[in-house]
PyMOL Python script that loads the backbone (N, CA, C, O; Angstrom):
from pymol import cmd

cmd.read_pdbstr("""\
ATOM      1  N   UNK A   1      31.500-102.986 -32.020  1.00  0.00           N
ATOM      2  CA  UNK A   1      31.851-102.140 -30.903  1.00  0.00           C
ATOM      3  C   UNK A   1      32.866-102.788 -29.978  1.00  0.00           C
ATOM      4  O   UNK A   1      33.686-102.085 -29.387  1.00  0.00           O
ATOM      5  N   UNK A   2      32.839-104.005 -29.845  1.00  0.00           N
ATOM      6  CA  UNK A   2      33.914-104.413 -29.016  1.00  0.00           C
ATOM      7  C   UNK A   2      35.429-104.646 -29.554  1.00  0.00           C
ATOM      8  O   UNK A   2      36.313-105.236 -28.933  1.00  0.00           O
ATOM      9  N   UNK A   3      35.555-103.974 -31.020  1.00  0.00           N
ATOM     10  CA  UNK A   3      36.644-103.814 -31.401  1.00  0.00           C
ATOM     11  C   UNK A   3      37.425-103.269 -30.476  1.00  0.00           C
ATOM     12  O   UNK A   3      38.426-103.971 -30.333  1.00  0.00           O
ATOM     13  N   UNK A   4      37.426-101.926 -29.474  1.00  0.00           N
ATOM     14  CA  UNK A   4      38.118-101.480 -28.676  1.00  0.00           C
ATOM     15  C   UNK A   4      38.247-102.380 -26.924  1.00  0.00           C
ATOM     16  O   UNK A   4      38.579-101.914 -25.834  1.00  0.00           O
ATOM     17  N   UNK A   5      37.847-103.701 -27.292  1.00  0.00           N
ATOM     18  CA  UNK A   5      38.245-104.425 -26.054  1.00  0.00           C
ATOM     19  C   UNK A   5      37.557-104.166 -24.568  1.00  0.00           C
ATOM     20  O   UNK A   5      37.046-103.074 -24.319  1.00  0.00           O
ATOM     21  N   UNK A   6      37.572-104.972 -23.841  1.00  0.00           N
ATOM     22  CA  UNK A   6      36.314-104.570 -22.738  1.00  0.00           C
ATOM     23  C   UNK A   6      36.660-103.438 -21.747  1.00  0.00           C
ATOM     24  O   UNK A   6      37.755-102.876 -21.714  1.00  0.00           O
ATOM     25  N   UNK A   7      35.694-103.183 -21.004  1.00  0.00           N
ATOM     26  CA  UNK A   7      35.672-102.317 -20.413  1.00  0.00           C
ATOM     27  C   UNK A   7      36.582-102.034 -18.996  1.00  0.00           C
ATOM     28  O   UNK A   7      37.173-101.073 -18.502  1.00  0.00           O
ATOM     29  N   UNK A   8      36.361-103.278 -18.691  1.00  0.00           N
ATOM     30  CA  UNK A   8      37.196-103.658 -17.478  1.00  0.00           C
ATOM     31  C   UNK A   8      38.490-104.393 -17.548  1.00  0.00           C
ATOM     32  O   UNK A   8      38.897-105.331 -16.861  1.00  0.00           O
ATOM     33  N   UNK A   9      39.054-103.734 -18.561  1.00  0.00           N
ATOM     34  CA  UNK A   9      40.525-104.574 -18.829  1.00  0.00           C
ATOM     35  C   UNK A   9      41.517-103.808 -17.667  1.00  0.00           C
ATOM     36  O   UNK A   9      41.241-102.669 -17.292  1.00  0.00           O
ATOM     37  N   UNK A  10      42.418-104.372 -17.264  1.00  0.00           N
ATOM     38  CA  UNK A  10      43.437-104.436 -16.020  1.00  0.00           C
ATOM     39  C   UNK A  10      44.396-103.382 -16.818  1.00  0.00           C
ATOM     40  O   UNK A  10      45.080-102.497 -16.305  1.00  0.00           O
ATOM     41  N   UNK A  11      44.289-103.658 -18.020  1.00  0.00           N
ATOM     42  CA  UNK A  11      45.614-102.683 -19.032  1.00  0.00           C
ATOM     43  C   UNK A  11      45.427-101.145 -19.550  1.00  0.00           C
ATOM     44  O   UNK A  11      46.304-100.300 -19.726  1.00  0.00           O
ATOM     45  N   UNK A  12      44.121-101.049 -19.725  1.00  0.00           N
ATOM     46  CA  UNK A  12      43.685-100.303 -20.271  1.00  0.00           C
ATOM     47  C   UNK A  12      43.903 -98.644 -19.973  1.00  0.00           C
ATOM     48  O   UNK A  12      44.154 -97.679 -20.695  1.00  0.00           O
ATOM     49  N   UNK A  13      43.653 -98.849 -18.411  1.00  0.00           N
ATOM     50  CA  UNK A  13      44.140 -97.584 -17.800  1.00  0.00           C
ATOM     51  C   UNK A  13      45.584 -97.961 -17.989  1.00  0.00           C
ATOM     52  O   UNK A  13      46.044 -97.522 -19.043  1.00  0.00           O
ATOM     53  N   UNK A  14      46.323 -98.573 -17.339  1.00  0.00           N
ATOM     54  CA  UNK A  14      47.795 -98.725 -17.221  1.00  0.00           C
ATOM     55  C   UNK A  14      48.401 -98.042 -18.567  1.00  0.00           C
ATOM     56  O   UNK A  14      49.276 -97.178 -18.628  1.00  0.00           O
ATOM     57  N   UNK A  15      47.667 -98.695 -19.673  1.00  0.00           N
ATOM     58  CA  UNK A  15      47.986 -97.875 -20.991  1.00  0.00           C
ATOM     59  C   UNK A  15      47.827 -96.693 -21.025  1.00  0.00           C
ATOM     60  O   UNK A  15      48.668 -96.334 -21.849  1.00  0.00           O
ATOM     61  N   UNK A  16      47.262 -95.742 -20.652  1.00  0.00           N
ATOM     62  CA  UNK A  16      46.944 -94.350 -20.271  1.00  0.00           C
ATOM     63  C   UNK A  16      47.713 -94.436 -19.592  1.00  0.00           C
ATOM     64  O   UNK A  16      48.792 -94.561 -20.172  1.00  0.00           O
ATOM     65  N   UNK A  17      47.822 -94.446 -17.996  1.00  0.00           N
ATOM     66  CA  UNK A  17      48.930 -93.637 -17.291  1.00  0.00           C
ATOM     67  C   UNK A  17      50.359 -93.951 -17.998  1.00  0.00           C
ATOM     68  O   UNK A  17      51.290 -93.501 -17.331  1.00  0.00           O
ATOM     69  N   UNK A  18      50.706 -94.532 -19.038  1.00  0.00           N
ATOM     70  CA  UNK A  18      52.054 -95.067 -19.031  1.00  0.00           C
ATOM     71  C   UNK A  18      52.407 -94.204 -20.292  1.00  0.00           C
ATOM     72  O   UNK A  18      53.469 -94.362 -20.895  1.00  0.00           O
ATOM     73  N   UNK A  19      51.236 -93.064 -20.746  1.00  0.00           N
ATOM     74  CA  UNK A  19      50.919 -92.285 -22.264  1.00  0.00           C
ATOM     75  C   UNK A  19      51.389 -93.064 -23.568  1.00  0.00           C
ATOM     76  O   UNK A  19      51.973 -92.415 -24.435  1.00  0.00           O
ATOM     77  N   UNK A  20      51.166 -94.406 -23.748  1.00  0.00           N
ATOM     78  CA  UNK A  20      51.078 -94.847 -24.516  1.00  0.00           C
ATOM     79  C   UNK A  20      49.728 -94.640 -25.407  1.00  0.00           C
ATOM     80  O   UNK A  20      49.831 -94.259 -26.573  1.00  0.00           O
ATOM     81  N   UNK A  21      48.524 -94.891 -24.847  1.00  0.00           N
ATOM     82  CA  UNK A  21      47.225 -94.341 -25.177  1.00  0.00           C
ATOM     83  C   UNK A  21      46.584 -93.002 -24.075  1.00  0.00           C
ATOM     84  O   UNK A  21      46.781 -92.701 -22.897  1.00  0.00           O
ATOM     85  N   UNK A  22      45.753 -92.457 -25.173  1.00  0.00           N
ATOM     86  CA  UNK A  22      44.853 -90.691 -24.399  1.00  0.00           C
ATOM     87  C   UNK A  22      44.151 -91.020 -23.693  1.00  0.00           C
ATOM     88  O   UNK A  22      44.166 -90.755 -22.491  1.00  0.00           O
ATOM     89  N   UNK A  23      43.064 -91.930 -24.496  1.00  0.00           N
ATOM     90  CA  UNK A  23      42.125 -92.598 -23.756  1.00  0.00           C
ATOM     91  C   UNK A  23      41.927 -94.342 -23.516  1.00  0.00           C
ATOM     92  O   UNK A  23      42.670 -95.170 -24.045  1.00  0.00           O
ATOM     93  N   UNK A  24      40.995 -94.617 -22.787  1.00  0.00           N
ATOM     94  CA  UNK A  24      41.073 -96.206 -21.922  1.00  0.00           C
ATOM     95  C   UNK A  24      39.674 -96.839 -23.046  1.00  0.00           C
ATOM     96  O   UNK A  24      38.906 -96.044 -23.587  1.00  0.00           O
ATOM     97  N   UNK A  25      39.572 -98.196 -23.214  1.00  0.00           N
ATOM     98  CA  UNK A  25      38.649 -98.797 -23.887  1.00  0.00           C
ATOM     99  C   UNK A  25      37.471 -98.156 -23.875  1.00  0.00           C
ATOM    100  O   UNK A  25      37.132 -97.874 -25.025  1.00  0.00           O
ATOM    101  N   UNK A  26      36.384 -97.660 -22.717  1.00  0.00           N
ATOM    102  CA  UNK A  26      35.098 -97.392 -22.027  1.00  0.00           C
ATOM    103  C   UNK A  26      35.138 -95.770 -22.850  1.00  0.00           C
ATOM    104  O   UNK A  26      34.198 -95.245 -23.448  1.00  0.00           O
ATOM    105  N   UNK A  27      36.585 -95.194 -22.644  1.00  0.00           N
ATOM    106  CA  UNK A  27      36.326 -93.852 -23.492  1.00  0.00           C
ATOM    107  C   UNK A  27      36.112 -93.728 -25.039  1.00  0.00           C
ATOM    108  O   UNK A  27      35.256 -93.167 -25.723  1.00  0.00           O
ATOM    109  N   UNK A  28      37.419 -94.604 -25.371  1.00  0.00           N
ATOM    110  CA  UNK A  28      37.165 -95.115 -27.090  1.00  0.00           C
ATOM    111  C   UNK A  28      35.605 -95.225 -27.413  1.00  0.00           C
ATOM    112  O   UNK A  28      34.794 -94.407 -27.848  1.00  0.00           O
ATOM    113  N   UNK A  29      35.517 -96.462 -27.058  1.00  0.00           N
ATOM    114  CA  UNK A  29      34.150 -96.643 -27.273  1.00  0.00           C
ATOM    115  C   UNK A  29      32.940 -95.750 -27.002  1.00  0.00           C
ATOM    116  O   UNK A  29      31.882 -96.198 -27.444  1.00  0.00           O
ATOM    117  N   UNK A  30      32.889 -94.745 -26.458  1.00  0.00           N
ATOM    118  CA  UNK A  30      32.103 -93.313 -26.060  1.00  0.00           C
ATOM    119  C   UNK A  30      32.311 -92.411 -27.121  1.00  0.00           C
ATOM    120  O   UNK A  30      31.422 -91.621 -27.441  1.00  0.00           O
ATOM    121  N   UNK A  31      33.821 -92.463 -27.924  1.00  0.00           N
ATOM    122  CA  UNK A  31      33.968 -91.663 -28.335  1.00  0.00           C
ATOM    123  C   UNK A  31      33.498 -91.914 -29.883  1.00  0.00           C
ATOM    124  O   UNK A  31      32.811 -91.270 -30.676  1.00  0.00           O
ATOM    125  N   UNK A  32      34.179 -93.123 -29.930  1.00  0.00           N
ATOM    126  CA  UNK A  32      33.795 -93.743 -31.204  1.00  0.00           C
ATOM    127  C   UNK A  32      32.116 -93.540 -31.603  1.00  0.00           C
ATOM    128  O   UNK A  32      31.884 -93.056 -32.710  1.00  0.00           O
ATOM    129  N   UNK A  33      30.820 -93.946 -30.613  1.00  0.00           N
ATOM    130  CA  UNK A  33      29.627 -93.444 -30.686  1.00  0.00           C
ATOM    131  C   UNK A  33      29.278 -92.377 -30.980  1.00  0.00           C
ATOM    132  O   UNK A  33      28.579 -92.257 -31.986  1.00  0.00           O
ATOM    133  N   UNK A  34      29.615 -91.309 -30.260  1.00  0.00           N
ATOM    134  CA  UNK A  34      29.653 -90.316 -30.703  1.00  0.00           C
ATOM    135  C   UNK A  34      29.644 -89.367 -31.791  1.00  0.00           C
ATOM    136  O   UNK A  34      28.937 -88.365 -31.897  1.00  0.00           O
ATOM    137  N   UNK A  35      30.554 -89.825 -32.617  1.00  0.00           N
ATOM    138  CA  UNK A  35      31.296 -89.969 -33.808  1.00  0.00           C
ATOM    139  C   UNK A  35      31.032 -90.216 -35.177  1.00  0.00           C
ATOM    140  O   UNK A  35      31.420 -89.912 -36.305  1.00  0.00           O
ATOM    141  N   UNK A  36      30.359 -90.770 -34.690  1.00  0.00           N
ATOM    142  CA  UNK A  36      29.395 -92.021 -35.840  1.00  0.00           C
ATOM    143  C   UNK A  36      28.442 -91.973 -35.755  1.00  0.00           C
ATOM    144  O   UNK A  36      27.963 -91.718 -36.860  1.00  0.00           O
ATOM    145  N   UNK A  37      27.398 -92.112 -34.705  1.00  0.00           N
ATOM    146  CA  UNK A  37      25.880 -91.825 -34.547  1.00  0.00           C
ATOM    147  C   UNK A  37      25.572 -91.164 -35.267  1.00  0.00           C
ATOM    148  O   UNK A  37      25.054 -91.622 -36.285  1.00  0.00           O
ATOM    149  N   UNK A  38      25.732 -89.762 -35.108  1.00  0.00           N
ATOM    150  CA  UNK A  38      25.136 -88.580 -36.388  1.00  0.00           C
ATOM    151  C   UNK A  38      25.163 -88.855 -37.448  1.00  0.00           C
ATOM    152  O   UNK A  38      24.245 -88.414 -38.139  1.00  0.00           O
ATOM    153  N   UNK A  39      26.375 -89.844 -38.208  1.00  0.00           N
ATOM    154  CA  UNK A  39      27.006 -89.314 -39.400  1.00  0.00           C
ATOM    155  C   UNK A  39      25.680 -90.633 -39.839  1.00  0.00           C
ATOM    156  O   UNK A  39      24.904 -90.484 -40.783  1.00  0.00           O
ATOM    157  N   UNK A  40      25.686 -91.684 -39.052  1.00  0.00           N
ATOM    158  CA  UNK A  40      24.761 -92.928 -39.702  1.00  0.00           C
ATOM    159  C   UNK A  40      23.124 -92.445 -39.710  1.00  0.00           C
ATOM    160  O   UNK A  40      22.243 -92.764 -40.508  1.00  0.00           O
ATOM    161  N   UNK A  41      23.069 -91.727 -38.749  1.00  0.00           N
ATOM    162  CA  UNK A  41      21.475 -91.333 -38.840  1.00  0.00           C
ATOM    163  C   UNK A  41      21.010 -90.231 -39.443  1.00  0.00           C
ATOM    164  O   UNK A  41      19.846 -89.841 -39.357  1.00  0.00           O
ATOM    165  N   UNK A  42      22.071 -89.587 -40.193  1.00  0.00           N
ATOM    166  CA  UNK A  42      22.112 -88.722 -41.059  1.00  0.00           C
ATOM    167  C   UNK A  42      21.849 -89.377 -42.453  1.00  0.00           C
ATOM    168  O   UNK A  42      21.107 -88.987 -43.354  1.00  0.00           O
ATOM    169  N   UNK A  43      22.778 -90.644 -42.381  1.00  0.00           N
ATOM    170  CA  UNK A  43      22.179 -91.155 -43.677  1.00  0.00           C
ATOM    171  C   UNK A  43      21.282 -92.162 -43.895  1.00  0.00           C
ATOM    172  O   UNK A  43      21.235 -93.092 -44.700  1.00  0.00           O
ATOM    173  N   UNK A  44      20.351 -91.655 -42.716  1.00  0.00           N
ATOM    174  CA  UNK A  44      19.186 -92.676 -42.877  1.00  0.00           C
ATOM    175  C   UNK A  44      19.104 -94.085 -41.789  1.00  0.00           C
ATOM    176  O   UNK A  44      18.079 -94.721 -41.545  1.00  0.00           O
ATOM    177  N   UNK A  45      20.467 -94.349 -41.241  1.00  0.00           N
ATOM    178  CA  UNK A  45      20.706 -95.677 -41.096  1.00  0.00           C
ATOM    179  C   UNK A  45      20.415 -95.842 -39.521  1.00  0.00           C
ATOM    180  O   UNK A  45      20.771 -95.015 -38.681  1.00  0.00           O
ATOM    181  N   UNK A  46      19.568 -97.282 -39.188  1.00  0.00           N
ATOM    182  CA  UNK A  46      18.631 -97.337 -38.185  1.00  0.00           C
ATOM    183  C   UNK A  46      20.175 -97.940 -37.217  1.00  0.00           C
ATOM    184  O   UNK A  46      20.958 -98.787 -37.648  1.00  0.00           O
ATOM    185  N   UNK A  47      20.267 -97.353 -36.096  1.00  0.00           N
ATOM    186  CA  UNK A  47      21.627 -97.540 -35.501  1.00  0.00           C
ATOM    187  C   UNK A  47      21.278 -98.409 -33.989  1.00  0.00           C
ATOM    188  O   UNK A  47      20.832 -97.768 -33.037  1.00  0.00           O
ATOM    189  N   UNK A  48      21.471 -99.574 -33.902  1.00  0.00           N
ATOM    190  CA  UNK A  48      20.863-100.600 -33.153  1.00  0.00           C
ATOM    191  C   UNK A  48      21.330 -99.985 -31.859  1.00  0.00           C
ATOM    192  O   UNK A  48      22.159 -99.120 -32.141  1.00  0.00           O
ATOM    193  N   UNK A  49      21.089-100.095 -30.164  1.00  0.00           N
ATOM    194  CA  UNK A  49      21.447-100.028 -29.335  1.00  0.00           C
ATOM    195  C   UNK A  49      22.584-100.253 -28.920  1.00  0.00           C
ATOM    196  O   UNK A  49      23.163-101.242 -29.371  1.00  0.00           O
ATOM    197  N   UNK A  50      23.244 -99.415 -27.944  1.00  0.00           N
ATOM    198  CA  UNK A  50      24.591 -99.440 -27.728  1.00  0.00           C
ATOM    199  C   UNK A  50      24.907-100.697 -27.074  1.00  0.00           C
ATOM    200  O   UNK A  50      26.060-100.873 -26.681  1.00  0.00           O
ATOM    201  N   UNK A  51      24.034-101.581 -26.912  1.00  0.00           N
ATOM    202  CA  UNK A  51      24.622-102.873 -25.792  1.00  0.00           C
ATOM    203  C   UNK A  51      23.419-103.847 -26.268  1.00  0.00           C
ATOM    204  O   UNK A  51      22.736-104.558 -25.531  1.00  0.00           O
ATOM    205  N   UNK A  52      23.329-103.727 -27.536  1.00  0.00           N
ATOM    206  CA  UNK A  52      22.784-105.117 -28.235  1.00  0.00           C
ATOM    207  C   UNK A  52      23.551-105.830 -28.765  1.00  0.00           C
ATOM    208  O   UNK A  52      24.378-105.519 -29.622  1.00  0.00           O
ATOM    209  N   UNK A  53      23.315-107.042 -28.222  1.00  0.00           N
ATOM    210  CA  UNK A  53      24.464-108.108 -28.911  1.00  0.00           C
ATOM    211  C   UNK A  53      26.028-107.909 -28.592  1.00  0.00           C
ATOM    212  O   UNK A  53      26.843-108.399 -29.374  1.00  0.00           O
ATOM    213  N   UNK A  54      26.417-107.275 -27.580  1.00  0.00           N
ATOM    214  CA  UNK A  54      27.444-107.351 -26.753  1.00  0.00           C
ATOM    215  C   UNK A  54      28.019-108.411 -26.566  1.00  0.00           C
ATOM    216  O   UNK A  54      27.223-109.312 -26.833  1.00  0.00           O
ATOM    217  N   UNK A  55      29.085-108.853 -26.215  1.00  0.00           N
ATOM    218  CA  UNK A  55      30.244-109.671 -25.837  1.00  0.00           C
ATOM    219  C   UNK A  55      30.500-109.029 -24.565  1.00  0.00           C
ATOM    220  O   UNK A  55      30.126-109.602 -23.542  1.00  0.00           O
ATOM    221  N   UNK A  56      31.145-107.807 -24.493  1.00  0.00           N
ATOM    222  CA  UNK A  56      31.344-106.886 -23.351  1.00  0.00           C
ATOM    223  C   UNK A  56      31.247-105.972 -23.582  1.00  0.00           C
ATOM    224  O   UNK A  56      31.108-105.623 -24.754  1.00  0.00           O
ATOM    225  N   UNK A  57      31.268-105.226 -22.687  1.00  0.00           N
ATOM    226  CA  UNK A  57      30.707-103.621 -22.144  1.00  0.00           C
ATOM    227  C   UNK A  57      32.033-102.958 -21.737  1.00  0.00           C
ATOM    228  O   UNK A  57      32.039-101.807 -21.300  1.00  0.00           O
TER     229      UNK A  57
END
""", "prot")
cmd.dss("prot")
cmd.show_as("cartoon", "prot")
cmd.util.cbc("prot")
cmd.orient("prot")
């Protein structure tokens, strides 16, 4: 999950307002959950907590 970089990055919005990116890290990562949850617990698969074993948030 922290593939999309932390939450509180200084760039992240800047990258948004500058429309380089739609959305900011905190959304990715919302969205990305989203996304995926169903499709893994659909196939059975026990899907650990969203902020286990974090680095950042």
């Amino acid at each position: 999950m922290d593939m999309f970089g932390r939450s509180d990055s200084e760039f992240s919005d800047a990258y948004v307002r500058w429309g380089l990116r739609k959305l900011n890290n905190a959304q990715l990562r919302q969205q990305y959950i989203a996304d995926t949850r169903p499709l893994l617990e659909e196939l059975g698969i026990t899907v650990p907590a969203d902020t286990a074993n974090r680095r950042f948030l």
